[in-house]
N, C-alpha and C positions, 0 to 999 in steps of 0.2 A: 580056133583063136578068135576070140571075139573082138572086133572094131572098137579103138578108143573114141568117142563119142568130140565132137569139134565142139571148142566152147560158142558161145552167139557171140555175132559181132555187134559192136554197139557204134553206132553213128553219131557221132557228135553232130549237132544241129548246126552250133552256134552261137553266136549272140544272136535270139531271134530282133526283129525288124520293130523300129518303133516310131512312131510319127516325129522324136526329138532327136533332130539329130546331134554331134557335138557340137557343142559351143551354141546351139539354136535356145538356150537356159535363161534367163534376164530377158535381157534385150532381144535378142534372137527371138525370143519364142515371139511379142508384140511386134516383130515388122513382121512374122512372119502371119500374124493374127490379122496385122491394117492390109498384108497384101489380099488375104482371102476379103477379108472386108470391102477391101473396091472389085474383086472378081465379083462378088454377090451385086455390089450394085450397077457391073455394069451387065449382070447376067438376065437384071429384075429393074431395066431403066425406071418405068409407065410406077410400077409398086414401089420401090425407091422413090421416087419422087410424090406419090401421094404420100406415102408415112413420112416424108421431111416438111408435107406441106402445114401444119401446125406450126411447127419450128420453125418456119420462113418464114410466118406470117407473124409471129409473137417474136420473133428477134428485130424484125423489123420494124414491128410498131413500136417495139421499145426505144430502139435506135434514133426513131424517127424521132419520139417525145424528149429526148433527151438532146438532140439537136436541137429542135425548136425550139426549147428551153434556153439553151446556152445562150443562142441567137436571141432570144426575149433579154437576157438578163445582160446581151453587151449591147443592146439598142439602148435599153434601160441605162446604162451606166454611159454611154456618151451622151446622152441626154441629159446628164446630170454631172458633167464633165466644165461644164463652162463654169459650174458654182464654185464655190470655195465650200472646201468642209466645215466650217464657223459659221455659214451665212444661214440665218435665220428669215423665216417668210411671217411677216401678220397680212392674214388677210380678213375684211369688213365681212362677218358670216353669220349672219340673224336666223339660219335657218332652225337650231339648235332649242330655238323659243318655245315655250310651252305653247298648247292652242288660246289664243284670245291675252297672250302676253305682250305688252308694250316694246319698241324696242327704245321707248324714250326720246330722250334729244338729239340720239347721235343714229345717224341713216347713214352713214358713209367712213371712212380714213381721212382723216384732212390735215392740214397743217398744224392743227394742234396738237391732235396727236402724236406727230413724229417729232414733236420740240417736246411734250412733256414727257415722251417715253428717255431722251437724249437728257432729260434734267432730269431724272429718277433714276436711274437705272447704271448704277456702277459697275455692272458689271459688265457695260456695252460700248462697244467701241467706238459704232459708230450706226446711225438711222439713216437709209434714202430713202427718200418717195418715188416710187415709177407710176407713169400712167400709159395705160397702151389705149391705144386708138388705130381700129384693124378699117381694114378695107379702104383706103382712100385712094384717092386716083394722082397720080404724080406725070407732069407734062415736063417736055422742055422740048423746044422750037415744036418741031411738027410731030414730035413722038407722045406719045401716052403709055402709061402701065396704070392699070387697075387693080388691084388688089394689095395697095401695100399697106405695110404694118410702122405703123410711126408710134416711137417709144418715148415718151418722155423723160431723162435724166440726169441726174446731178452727177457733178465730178467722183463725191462718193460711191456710185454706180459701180466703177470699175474697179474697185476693192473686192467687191461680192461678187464681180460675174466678169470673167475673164474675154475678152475681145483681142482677134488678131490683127492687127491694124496692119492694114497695105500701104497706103499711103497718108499723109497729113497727120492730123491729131486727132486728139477725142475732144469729150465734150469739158471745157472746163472751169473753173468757177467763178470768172471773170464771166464765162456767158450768160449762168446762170441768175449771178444778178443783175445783170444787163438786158434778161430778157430779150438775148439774140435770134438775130433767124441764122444760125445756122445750123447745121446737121451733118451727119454720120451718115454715109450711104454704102449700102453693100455692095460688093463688088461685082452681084448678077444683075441688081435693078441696074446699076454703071451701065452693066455691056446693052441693058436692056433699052436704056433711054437716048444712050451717046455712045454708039459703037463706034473704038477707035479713036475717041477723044478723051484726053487726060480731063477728069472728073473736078478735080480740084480747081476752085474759084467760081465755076459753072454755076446758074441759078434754076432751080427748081422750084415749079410753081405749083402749089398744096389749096385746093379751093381758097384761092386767092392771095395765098401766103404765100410769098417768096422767099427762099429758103437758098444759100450759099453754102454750098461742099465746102467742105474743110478735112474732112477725113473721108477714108474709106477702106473699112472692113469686109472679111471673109463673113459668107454665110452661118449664120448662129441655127443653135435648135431652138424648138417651140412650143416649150410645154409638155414636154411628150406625145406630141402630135407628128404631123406633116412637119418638113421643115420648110419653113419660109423664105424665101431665097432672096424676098423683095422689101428688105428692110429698109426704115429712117431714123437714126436717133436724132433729136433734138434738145435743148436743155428746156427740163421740167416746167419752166415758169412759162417758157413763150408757150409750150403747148395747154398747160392752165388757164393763162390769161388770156392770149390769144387764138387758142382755137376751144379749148374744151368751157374754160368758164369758169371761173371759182376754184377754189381752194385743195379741193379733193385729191387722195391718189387710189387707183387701183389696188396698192398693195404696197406694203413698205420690205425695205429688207433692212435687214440689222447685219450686226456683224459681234461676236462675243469678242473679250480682250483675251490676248497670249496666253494670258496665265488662268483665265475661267475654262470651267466645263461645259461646252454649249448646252446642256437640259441645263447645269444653271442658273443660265442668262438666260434660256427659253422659260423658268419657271419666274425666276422676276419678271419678264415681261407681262405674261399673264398674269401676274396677280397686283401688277401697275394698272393693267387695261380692266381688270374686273374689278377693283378698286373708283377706276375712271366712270365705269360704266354701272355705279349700282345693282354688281354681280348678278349681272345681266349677260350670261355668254353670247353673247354678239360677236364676236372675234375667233380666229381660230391662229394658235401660232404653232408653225411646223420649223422642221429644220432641214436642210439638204441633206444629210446624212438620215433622218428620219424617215423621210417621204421614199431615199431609194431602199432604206432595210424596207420598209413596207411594201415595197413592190417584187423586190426581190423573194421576200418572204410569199409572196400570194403567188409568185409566179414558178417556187419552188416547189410549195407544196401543195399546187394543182398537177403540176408537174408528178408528183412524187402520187399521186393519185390515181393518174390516169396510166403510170406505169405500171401502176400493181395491177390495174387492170388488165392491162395490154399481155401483162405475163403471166395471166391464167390462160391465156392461148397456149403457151408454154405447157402450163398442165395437160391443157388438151394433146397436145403432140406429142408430148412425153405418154400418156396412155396410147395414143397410135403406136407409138415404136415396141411396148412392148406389148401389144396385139399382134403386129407384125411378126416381131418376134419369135411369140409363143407357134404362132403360124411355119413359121420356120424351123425351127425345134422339131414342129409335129409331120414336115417335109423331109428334111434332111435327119431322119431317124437311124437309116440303115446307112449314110456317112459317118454316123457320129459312132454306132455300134462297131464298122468296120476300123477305125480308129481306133480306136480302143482298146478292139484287137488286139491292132497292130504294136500297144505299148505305150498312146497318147492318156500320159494321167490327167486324172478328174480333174485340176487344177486349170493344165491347159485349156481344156474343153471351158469350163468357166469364162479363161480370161480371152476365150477365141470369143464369144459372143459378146459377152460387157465390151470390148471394142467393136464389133459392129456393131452392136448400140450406140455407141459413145458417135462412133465414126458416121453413122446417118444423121445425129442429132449434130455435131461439127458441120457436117457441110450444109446441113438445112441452115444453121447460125450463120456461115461465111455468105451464103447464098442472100440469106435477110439481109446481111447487114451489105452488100454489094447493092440490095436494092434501093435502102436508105441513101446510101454515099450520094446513088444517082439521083433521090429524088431533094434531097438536098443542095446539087449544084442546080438544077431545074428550080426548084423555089429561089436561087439566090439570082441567080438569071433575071427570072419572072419582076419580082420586085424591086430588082436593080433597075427595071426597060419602066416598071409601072409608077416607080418613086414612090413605093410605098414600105414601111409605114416615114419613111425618109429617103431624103435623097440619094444614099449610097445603098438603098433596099434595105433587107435585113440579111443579113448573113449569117448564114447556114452553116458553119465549118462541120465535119463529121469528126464525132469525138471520140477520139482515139482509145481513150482511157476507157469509156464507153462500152467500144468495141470489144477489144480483147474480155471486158468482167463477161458481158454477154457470149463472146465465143467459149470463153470457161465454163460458163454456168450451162450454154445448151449441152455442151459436151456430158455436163454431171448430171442435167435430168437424162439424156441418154443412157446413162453409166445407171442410174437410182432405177430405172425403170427396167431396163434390161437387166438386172441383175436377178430376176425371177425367172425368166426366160431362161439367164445361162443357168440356175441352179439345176431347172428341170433337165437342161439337156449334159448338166454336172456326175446327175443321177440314176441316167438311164443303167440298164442291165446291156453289158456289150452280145450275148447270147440271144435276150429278148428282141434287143434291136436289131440284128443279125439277122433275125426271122421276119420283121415288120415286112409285108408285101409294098 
């Protein structure tokens, strides 16, 4: 009787084992790709930190420039805060001359000219003359200041350039043809000459001029300079006649009418004055709105220069990470084989390394731009203690909008560069790699 023969048994395995597990698909798989991504960095401090150091240094000089910038461009605009958008500048400017050209009869701005620009000129609403006179020394009783700036002005002054008055009044047109001594005094030279005494009525003595407060104003800016803390206004004529001499002003201001376009009223003016002057550019007429696009405009796109520059560092750092990278890849060979094995698709593998890419080039960005933040409340600090390039410093704010383009953008040269890196380690053979010693 021969033995009937046992069929084989077959063992079911399973579902064999795979690096996804459920629901780890979308979402799942990238936290599970950023957590390997900070095991790596904090497995490889010293090498993490040199391949983010490009990235630190190029997000940071970016940051930096675009701080500076913003802060250039609001010193700039409160500097140019006291004008009116209308107000128009002529100033007496012969430099423009050919060589060995005449500048003829007229060497200065004088009172003729700001009468025959005001009887030509329909489209203007109004002409003042200012004359500044910088550096004079101002007493009362036993006290002295040195370096004040005494302005010459008519009532029409304060149409064109905005003054915050503390106390008293301004200069007004009864002074002006009265050729009074009085004046407008700021409210720092005040504390400087009469601490604790109300200003108003007081007499200030101007090389030999005595001079009676009547108003007093907050500190003004200076040209785009320093600001000047130690002002005097006075009406135009006393300081023509009786200190400066003759007729002249430093510079006029205009004003266009409601219904004109200021390059309008700026182009009559010049072709009144080069008419006046035997088309002879002697003169130069600007506008408040013109002079700050122009500054604005320089300070952009230097700006906008020195960025491009600053974010070829970026380049640089962006080739560090995927040198790293590739380095890495050619390390963890027989992890990525074992994976593979184990059921982790090609896909994953990809996107486990394009986020460590991305993820070293993020935290080098967050890390620049932490350094930026700090070196911008240190400059605003600095120049706040040093009164430069103004009294309130320049400020520094970190710009937010700034920030984040930058944190995007390191993260995408991260993601650009690594993305060779994860292909190689996309394509490995899981068998071949298996074997790498």
């Amino acid at each position: 009787m021969s033995e009937t023969p046992m069929p084989p048994v077959v063992i079911d395995p399973g579902p064999q084992p795979r690096l996804e597990r459920r629901g780890q698909n979308g979402l799942g798989t990238l936290l599970e790709s950023g957590r390997i991504a900070m095991d790596m960095l904090r497995m490889h401090k010293m090498r993490s930190f040199l391949t983010m150091l490009g990235v630190i240094i190029g997000v940071m000089a970016v940051s930096m420039i675009v701080l500076l910038q913003n802060g250039l461009k609001a010193y700039i605009e409160s500097e140019f805060s006291e004008l009116s958008a209308d107000t128009i500048f002529i100033i007496y400017d012969p430099s423009r001359l050919g060589r060995g050209e005449g500048r003829g009869r007229f060497t200065a701005i004088k009172e003729e000219d700001r009468e025959y620009i005001l009887a030509n000129a329909d489209k203007v609403l109004n002409v003042t003359g200012v004359v500044m006179v910088g550096g004079q020394q101002a007493r009362f009783g036993d006290k002295e200041v040195s370096g004040v700036q005494v302005t010459g002005v008519s009532q029409d002054y304060y149409g064109a350039v905005s003054r915050d008055l503390v106390a008293g009044r301004l200069i007004e047109k009864n002074d002006v043809d009265n050729l009074a001594n009085v004046g407008i005094i700021s409210s720092q030279l005040a504390d400087e000459l009469m601490p604790g005494r109300d200003p108003l009525g007081q007499t200030v003595v101007f090389s030999g001029i005595s001079v009676t407060i009547v108003g007093v104003v907050k500190e003004r800016n200076q040209n785009l300079g320093p600001s000047n803390t130690k002002t005097m206004e006075m009406p135009v004529t006393t300081v023509q006649r009786k200190w400066q001499g003759g007729r002249s002003y430093s510079y006029l201001l205009a004003r266009s009418k409601p219904d004109v376009k200021v390059s309008e009223a700026m182009d009559q003016i010049w072709e009144l004055l080069m008419r006046r002057a035997d088309n002879k550019p002697i003169y130069r007429v600007d506008s408040s709105e013109a002079l700050l696009g122009v500054f604005q405009g320089i300070i952009g796109g230097v700006g906008m220069v020195l960025a491009s520059v600053a974010a070829l560092s970026l380049l640089v750092g962006g080739i560090g990470i995927m040198n790293i990278m590739l380095v890495s890849v050619t390390e963890r060979t027989k992890e990525i084989g074992l994976r593979m094995a184990l059921g982790a698709r090609r896909k994953v593998i990809l996107t486990q390394f394009i986020i460590e890419a991305a993820f070293l080039s993020l935290v080098g960005g967050l890390i620049g731009m932490s350094i930026a933040w700090g070196f911008g409340l240190i400059i605003t600090i600095i120049t706040k203690a040093m009164k430069v390039p103004s009294e309130a410093g320049l400020a520094a704010p970190f710009p937010v909008s700034a920030a984040i383009v930058a944190a995007g953008f390191s993260a995408a040269i991260g993601m650009v560069f690594g993305f060779f890196p994860a292909m190689n380690a996309a394509k490995l053979d899981p068998i071949v790699a298996l074997r790498k010693d």
